[in-house]
Gaussian input, Z-matrix of N, CA and C with variables (Angstrom, degrees):
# hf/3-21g

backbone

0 1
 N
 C     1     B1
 C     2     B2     1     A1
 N     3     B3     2     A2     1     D1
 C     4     B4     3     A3     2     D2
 C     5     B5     4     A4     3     D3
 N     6     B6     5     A5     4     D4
 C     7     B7     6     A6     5     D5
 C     8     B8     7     A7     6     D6
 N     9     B9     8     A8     7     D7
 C    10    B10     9     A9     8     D8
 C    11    B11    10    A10     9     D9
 N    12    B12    11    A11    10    D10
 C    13    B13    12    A12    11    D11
 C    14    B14    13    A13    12    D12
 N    15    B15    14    A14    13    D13
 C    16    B16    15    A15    14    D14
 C    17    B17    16    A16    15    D15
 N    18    B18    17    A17    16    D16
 C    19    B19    18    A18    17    D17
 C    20    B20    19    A19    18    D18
 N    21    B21    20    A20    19    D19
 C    22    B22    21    A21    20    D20
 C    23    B23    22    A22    21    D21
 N    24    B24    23    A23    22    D22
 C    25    B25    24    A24    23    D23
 C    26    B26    25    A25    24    D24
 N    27    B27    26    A26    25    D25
 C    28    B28    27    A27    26    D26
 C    29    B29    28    A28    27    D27
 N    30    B30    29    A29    28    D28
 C    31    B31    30    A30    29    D29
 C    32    B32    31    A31    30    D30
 N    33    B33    32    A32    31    D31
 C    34    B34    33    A33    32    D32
 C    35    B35    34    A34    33    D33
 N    36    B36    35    A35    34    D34
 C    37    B37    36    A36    35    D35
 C    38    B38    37    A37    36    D36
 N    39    B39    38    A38    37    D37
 C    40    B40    39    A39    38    D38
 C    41    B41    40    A40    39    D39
 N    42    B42    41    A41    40    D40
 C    43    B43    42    A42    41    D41
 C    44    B44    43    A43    42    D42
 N    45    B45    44    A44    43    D43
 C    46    B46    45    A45    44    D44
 C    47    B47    46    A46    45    D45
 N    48    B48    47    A47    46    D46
 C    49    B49    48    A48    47    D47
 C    50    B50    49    A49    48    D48
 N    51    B51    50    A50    49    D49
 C    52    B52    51    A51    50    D50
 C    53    B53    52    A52    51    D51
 N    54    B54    53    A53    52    D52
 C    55    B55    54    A54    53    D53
 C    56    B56    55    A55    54    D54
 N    57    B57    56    A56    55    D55
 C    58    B58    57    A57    56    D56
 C    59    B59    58    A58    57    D57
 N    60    B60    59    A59    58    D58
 C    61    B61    60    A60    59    D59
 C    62    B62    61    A61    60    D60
 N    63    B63    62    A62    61    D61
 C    64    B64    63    A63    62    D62
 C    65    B65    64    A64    63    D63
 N    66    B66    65    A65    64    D64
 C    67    B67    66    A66    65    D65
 C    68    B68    67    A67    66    D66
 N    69    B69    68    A68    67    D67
 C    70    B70    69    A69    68    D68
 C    71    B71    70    A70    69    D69
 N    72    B72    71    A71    70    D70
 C    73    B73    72    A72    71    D71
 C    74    B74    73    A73    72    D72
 N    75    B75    74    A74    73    D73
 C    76    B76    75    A75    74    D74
 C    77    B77    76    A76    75    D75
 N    78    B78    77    A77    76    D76
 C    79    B79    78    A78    77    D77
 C    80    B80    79    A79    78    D78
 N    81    B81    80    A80    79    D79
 C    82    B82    81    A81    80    D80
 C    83    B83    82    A82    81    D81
 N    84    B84    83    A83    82    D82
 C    85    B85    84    A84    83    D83
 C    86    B86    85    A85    84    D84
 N    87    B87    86    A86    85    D85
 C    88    B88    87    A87    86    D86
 C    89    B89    88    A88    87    D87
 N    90    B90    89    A89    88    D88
 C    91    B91    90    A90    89    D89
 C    92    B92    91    A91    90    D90
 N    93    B93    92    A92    91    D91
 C    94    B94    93    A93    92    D92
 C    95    B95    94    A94    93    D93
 N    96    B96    95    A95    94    D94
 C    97    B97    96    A96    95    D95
 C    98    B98    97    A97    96    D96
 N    99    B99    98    A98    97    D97
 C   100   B100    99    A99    98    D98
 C   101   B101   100   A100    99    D99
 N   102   B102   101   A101   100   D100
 C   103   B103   102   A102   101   D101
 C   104   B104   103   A103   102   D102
 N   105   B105   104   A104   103   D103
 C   106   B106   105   A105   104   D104
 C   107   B107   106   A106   105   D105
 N   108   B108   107   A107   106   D106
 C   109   B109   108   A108   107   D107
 C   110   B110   109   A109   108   D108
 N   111   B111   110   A110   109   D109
 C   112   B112   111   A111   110   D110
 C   113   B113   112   A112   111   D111
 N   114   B114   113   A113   112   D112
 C   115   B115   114   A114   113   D113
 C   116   B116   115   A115   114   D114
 N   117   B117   116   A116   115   D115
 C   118   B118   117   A117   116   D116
 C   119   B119   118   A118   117   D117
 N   120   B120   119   A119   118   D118
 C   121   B121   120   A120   119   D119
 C   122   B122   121   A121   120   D120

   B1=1.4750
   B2=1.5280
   B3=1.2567
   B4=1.3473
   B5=1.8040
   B6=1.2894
   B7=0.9471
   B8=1.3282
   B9=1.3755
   B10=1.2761
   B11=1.2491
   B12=1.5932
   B13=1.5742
   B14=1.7767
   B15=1.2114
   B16=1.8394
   B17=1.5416
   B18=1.1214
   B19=1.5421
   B20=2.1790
   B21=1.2229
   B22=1.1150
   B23=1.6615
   B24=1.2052
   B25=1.4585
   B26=1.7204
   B27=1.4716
   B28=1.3095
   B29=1.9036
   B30=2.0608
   B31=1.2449
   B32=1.8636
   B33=1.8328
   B34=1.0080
   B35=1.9451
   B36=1.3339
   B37=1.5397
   B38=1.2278
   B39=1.5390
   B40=1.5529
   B41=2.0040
   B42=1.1627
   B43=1.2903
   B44=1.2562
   B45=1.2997
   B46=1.6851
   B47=1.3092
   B48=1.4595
   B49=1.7378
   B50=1.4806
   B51=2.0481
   B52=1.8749
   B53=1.2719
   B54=1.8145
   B55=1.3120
   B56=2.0860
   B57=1.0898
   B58=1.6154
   B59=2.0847
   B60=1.2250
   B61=1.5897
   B62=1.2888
   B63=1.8557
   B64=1.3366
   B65=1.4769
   B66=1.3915
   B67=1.9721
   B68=1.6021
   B69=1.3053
   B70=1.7430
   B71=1.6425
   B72=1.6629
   B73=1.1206
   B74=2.2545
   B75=1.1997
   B76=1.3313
   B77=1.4803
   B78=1.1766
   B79=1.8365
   B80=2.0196
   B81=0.9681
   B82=1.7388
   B83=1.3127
   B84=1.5319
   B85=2.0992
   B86=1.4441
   B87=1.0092
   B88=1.7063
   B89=1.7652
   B90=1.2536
   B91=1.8255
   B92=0.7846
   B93=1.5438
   B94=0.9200
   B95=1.4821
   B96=0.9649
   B97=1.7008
   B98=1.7876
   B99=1.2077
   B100=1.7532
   B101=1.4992
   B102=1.4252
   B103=1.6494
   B104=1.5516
   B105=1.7993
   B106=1.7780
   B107=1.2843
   B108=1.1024
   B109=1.5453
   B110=1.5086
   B111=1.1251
   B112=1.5089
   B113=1.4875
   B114=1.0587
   B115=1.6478
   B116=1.4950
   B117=1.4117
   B118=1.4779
   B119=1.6606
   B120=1.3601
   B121=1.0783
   B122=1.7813
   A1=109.69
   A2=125.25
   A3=132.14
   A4=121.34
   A5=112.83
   A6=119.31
   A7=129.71
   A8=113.54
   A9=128.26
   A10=114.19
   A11=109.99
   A12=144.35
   A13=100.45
   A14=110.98
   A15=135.92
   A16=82.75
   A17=106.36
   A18=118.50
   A19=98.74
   A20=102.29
   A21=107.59
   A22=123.37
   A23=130.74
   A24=127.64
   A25=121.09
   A26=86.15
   A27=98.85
   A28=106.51
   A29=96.19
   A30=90.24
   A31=143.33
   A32=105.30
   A33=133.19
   A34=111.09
   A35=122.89
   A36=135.54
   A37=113.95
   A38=111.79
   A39=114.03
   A40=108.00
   A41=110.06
   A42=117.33
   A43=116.58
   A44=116.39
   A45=126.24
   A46=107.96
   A47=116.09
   A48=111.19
   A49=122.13
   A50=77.31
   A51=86.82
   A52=103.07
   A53=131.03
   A54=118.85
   A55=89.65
   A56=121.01
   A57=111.33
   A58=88.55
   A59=107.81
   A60=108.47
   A61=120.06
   A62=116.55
   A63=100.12
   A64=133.10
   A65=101.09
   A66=102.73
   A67=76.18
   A68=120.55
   A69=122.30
   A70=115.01
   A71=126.22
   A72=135.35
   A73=74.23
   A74=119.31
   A75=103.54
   A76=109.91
   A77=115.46
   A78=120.26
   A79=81.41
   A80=115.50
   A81=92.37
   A82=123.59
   A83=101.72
   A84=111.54
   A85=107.06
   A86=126.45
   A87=126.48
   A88=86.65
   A89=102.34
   A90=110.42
   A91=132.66
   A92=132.14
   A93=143.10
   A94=111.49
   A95=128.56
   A96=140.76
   A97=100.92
   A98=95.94
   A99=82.45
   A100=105.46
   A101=132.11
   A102=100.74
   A103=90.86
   A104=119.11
   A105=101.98
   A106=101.13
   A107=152.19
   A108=154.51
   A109=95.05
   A110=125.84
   A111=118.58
   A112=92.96
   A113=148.47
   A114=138.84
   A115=96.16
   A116=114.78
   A117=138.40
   A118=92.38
   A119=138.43
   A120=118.46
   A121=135.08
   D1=-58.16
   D2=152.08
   D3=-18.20
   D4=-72.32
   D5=158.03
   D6=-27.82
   D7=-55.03
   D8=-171.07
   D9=-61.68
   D10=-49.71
   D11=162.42
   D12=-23.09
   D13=-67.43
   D14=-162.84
   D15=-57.56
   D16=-60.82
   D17=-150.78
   D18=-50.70
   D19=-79.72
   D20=165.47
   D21=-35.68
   D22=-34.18
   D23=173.78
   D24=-73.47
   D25=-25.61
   D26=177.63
   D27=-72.07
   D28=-74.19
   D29=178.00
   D30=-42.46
   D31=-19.60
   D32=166.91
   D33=-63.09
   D34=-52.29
   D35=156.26
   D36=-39.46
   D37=-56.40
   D38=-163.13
   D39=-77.56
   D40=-14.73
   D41=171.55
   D42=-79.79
   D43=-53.67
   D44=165.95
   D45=-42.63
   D46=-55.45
   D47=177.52
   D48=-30.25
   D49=-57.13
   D50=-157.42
   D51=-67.29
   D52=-24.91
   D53=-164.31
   D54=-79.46
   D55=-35.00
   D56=-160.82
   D57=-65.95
   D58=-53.58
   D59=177.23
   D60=-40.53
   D61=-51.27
   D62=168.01
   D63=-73.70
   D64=-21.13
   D65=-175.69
   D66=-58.94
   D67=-97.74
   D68=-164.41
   D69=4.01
   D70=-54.88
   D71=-141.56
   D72=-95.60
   D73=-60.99
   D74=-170.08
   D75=-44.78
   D76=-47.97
   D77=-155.10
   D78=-79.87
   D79=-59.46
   D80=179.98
   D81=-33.73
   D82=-47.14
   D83=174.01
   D84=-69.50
   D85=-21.24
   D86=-156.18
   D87=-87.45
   D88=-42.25
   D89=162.62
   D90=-44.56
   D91=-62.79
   D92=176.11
   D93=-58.62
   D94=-77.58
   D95=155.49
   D96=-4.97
   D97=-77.99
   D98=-170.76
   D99=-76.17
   D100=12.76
   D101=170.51
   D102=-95.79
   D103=-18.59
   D104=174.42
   D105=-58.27
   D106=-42.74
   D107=-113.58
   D108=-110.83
   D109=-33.54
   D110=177.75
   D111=-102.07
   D112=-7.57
   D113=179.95
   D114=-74.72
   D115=-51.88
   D116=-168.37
   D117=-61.63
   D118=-53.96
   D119=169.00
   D120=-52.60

């Protein structure tokens, strides 16, 4: 049961990561994108 406990806190962490990792990686592109977009103007 314990185990199980770990298991879940972890897998619960490792999801939070990936969602904080991916917002980061969109808003970096969402960056990039609009500084082409006004260069391009």
């Amino acid at each position: 049961m314990e185990v199980r406990s770990v298991e879940t806190i972890v897998l619960i962490a490792a999801v939070i990561l990936m969602t904080g990792i991916g917002m980061r990686l969109i808003h970096l592109l969402n960056a990039q994108h609009d500084a082409r977009i006004t260069a391009y103007r």
